[in-house]
C-alpha positions as CSV (number, residue, x, y, z in Angstrom):
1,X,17.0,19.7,23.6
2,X,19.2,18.5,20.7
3,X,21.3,15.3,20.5
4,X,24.1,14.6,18.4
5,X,25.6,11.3,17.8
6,X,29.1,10.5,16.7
7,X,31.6,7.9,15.8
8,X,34.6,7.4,14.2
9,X,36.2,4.9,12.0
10,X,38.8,3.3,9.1
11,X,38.4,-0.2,7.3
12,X,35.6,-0.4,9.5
13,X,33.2,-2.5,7.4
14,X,36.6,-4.6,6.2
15,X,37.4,-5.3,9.7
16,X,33.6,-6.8,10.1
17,X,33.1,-3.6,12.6
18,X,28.4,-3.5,12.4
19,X,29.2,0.4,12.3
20,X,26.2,0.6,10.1
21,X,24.0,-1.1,12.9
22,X,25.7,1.2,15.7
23,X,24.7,4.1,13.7
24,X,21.2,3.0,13.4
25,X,20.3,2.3,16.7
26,X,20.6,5.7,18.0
27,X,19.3,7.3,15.0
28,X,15.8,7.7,16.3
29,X,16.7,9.6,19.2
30,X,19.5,12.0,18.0
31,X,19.2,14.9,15.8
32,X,22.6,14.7,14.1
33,X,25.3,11.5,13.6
34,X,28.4,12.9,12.5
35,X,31.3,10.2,11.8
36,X,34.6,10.5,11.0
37,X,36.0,8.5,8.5
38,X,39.0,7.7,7.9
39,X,41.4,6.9,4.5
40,X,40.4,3.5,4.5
41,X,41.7,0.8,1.8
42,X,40.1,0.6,-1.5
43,X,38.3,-2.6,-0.8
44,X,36.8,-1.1,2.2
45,X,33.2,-0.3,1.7
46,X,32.1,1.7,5.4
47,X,31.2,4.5,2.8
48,X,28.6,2.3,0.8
49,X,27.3,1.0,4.0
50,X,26.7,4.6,5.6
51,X,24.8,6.0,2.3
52,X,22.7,2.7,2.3
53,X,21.0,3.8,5.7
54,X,19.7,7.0,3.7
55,X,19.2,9.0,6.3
56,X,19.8,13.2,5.9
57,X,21.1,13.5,9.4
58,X,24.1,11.1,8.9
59,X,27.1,13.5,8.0
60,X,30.4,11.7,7.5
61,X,33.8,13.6,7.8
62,X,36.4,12.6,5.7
63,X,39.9,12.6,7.6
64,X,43.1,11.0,7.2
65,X,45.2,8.6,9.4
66,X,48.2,10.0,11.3
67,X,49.9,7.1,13.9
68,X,53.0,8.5,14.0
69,X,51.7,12.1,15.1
70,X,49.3,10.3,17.7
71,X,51.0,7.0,18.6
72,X,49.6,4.6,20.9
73,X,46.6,4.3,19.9
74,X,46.1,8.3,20.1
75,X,44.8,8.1,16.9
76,X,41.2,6.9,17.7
77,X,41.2,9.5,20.4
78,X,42.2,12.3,17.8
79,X,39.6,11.1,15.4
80,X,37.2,10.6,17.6
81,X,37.5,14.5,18.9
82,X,36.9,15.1,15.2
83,X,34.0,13.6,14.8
84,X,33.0,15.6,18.4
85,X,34.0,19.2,16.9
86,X,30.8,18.8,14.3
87,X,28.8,18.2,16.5
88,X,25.9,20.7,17.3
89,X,23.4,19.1,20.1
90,X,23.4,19.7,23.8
91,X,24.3,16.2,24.5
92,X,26.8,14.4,21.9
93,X,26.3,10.5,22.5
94,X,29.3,8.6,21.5
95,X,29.1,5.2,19.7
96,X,32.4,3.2,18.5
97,X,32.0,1.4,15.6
98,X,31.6,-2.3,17.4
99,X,28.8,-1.0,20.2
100,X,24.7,-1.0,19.9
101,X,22.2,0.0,21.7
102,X,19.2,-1.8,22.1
103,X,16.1,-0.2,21.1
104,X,14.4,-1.0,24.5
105,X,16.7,1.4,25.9
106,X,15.9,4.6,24.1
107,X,13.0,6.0,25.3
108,X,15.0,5.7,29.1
109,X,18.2,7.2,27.7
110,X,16.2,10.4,25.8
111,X,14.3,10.4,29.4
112,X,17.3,10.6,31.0
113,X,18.9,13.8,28.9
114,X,15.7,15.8,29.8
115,X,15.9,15.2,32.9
116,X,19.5,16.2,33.5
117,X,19.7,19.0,30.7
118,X,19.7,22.4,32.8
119,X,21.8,20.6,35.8
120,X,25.3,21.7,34.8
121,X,27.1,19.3,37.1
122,X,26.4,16.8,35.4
123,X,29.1,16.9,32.7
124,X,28.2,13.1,31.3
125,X,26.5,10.0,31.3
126,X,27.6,6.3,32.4
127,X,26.3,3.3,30.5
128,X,26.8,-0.6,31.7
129,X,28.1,-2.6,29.0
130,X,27.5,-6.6,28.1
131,X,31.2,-7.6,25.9
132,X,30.0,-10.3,23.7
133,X,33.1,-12.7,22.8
134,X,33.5,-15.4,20.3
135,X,29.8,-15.7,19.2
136,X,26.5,-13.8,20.0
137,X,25.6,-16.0,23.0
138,X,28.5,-15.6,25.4
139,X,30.0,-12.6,27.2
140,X,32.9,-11.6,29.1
141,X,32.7,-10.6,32.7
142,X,36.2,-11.2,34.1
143,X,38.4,-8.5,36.0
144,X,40.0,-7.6,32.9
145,X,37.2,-6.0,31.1
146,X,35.2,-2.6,32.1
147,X,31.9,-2.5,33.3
148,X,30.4,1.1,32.6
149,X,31.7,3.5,31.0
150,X,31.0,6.9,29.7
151,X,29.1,7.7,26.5
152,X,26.9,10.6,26.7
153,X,28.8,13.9,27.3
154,X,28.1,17.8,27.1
155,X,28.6,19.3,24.3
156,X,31.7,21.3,26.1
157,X,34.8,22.2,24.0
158,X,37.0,21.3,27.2
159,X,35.5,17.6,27.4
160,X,37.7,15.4,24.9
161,X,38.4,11.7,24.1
162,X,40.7,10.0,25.7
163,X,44.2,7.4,25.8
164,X,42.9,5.3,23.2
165,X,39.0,6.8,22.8
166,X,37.5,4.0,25.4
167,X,36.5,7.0,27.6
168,X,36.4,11.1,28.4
169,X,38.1,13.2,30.5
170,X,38.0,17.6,30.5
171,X,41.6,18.6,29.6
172,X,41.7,22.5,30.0
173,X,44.1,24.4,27.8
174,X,44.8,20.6,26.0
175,X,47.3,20.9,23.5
176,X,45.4,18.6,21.0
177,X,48.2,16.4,21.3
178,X,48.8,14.3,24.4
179,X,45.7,11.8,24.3
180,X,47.2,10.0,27.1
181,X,48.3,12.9,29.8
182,X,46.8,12.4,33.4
183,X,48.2,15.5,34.7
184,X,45.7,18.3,34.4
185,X,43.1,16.2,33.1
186,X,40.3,15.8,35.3
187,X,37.5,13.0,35.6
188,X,33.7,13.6,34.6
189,X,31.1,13.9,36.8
190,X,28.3,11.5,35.5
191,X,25.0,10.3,36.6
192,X,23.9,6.7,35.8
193,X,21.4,5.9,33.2
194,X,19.9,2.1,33.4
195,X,20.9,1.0,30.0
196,X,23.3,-1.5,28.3
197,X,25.9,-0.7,25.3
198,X,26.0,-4.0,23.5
199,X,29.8,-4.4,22.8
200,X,30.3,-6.5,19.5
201,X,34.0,-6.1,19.0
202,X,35.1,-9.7,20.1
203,X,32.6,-11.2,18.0
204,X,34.2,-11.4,14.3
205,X,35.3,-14.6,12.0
206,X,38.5,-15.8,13.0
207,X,40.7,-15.0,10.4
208,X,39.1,-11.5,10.8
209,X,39.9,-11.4,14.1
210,X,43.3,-11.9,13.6
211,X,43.6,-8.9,11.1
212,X,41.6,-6.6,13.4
213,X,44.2,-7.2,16.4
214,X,46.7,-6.7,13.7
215,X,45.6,-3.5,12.8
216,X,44.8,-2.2,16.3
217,X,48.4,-3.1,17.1
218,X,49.7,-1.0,14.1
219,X,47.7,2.0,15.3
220,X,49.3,1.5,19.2
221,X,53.0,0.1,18.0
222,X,53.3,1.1,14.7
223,X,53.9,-0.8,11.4
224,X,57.7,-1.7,11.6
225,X,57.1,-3.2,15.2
226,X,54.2,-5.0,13.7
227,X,56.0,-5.2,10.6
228,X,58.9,-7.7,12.3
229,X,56.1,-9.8,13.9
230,X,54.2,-10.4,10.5
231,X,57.7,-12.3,9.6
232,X,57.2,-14.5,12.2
233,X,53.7,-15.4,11.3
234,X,52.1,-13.9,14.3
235,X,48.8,-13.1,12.6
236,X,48.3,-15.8,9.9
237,X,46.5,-17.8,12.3
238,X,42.9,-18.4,13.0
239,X,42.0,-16.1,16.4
240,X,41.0,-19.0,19.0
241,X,38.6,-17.4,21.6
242,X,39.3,-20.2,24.0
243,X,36.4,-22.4,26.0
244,X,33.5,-20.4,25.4
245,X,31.7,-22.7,27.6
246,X,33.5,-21.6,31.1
247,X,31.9,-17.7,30.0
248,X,28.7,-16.6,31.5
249,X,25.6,-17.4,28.8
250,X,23.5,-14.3,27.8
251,X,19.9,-15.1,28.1
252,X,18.0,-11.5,26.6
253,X,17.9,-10.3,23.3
254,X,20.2,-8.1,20.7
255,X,18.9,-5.0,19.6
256,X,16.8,-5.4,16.2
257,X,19.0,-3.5,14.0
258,X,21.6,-6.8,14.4
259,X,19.4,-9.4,13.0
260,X,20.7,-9.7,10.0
261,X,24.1,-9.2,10.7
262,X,23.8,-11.7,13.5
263,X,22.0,-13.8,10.6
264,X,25.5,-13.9,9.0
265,X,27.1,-15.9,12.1
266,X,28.7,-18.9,10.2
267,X,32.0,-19.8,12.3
268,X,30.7,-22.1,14.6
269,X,32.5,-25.1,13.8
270,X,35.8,-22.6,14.1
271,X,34.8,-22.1,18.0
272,X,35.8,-24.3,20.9
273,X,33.4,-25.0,23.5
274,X,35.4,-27.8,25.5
275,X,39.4,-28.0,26.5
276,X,41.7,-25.2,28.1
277,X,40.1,-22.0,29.2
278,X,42.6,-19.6,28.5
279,X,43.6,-19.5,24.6
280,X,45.9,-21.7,22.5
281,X,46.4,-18.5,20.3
282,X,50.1,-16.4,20.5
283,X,48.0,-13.4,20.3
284,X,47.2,-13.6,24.3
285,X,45.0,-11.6,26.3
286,X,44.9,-10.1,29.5
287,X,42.1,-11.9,31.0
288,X,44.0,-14.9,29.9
289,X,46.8,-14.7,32.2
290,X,46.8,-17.4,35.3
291,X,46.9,-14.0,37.7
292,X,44.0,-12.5,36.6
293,X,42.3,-15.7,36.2
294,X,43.0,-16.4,40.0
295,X,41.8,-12.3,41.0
296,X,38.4,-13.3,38.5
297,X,37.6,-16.2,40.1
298,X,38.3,-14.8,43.6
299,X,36.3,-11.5,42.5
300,X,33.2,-13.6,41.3
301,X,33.2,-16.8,44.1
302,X,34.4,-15.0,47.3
303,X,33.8,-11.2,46.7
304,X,29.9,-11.3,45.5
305,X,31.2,-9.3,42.0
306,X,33.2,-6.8,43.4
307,X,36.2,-5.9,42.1
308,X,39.5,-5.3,43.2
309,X,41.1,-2.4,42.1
310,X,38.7,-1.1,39.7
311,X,39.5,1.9,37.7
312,X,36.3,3.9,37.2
313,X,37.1,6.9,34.6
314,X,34.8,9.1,36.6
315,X,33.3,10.6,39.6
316,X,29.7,9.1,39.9
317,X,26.9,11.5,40.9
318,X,24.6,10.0,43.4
């Protein structure tokens, strides 16, 4: 059985993404990581950071940035398929630049591959996630943000990313275009494996957190819509994460590979911990709004955790 990992990323290190980490905490159990990289800025130093991990199976493709050929955030699909066509193993395990895995988890997860290796219906395999937000010590868990989510697939030239690369889908005869078709695309069958991807991507310096939703919104809007909001001063302001004391408190350990990057965690006093839950920022979120507020609430007080509504990007495997 081989494993492949793969990733893909731009200005990832400049845009405080621990792609370094996320790369190392799979290395032990895959046979490959292959990572597409793309034309980032000359002060960006992902490159640097990949080499410094020295390991021979770390492979990095260089690729360059198209958002007007794959709008809407196509891109990171497109790139991330690029990153998946190097890849050799019999399972490709898909990290984005902001997740880690924990190394308790790795023994379960290589486990789990053996075990489902020779039974062809199972086309992938679904992870639970914890999405840190503000800091290292507090997550979100509201009705606006997934709670599993596909990142082990088959090595299968049908299976490709998908919308904006947050999942997979098998897209016969795809025209390696349309990122975000739904007709003739088709869900994965997945089994379960009992381990957590450790979503850092809400956890970044707040001035840096203000670029990065910049940036994303350049690769989903392009730059002359984002372009005409930079006049206005949308994104010269500090990110405010809200009352970080109204989210849940995460009480287990990060994965080993993030203790010195978490050892770098020097925007406390930037944080808020008291006043209004939902943001003081213009650059709003979802989970924000009063609706889903109200459906969060209702979700975790009256419902026991179960959610209304919830899209599940697969067909679970019992």
């Amino acid at each position: 059985m081989k494993i492949s990992g793969f990733s893909m990323g731009k200005n990832a290190l400049k845009l405080y993404y621990p792609v370094k980490q996320a790369v190392m905490s799979i290395l032990p159990i895959v046979d490959e990581f292959v990572i597409a990289l793309g034309d980032s800025d000359e002060d960006d130093k992902t490159r640097e950071e990949l080499l410094s991990i020295g390991s021979e199976k770390i492979r990095i493709i260089d690729t360059v940035w198209d958002i007007e050929k794959y709008p809407r955030g196509m891109e990171h699909a497109h790139q991330t398929d690029i990153a998946k066509s190097h890849c050799s193993g019999d399972w490709l395990f898909y990290l984005q630049s902001d997740e880690v895995i924990h190394e308790k988890y790795l023994p379960v997860i290589k486990q789990r591959c053996k075990e489902l290796l020779h039974n062809k219906e199972v086309e992938g395999l679904l992870f639970k996630y914890f999405h840190f937000w503000g800091d290292y010590d507090h997550y979100q868990d509201g009705h606006c943000w997934y709670r599993k989510e596909i990142r082990i697939i088959r090595n299968d030239p049908e299976i490709h990313s998908w919308e904006s690369a947050q999942s997979f889908r098998r897209i016969p005869d795809f025209d390696g275009l349309s990122y975000r078709q739904q007709e003739g695309t088709f869900k994965l069958r997945v089994a379960e494996v009992d381990a957590y991807v450790y979503h850092y991507g809400w956890v970044r310096p707040p001035a840096i957190m203000s670029n990065k939703i910049r940036a994303f919104r350049i690769n989903h809007h392009g730059k002359e819509n984002v372009g005409k909001q930079d006049r206005t001063g949308l994104y010269s302001n500090k990110y405010d994460y809200g009352n970080l004391s109204a989210l849940p408190v995460f009480s287990g350990s990060h994965p080993e590979v993030m203790k010195e990057w978490i050892e770098k965690f020097d925007w406390k006093d930037q944080l808020r911990y008291s006043g209004p839950a939902g943001t003081l920022n213009p650059l709003k979120n979802k989970h924000d709004r009063l609706k889903y507020r109200i459906i969060s609430w209702i979700e975790k007080k009256l419902l026991f955790n179960r959610r209304l509504g919830e899209f599940k990007n697969f067909r679970l495997i019992q």
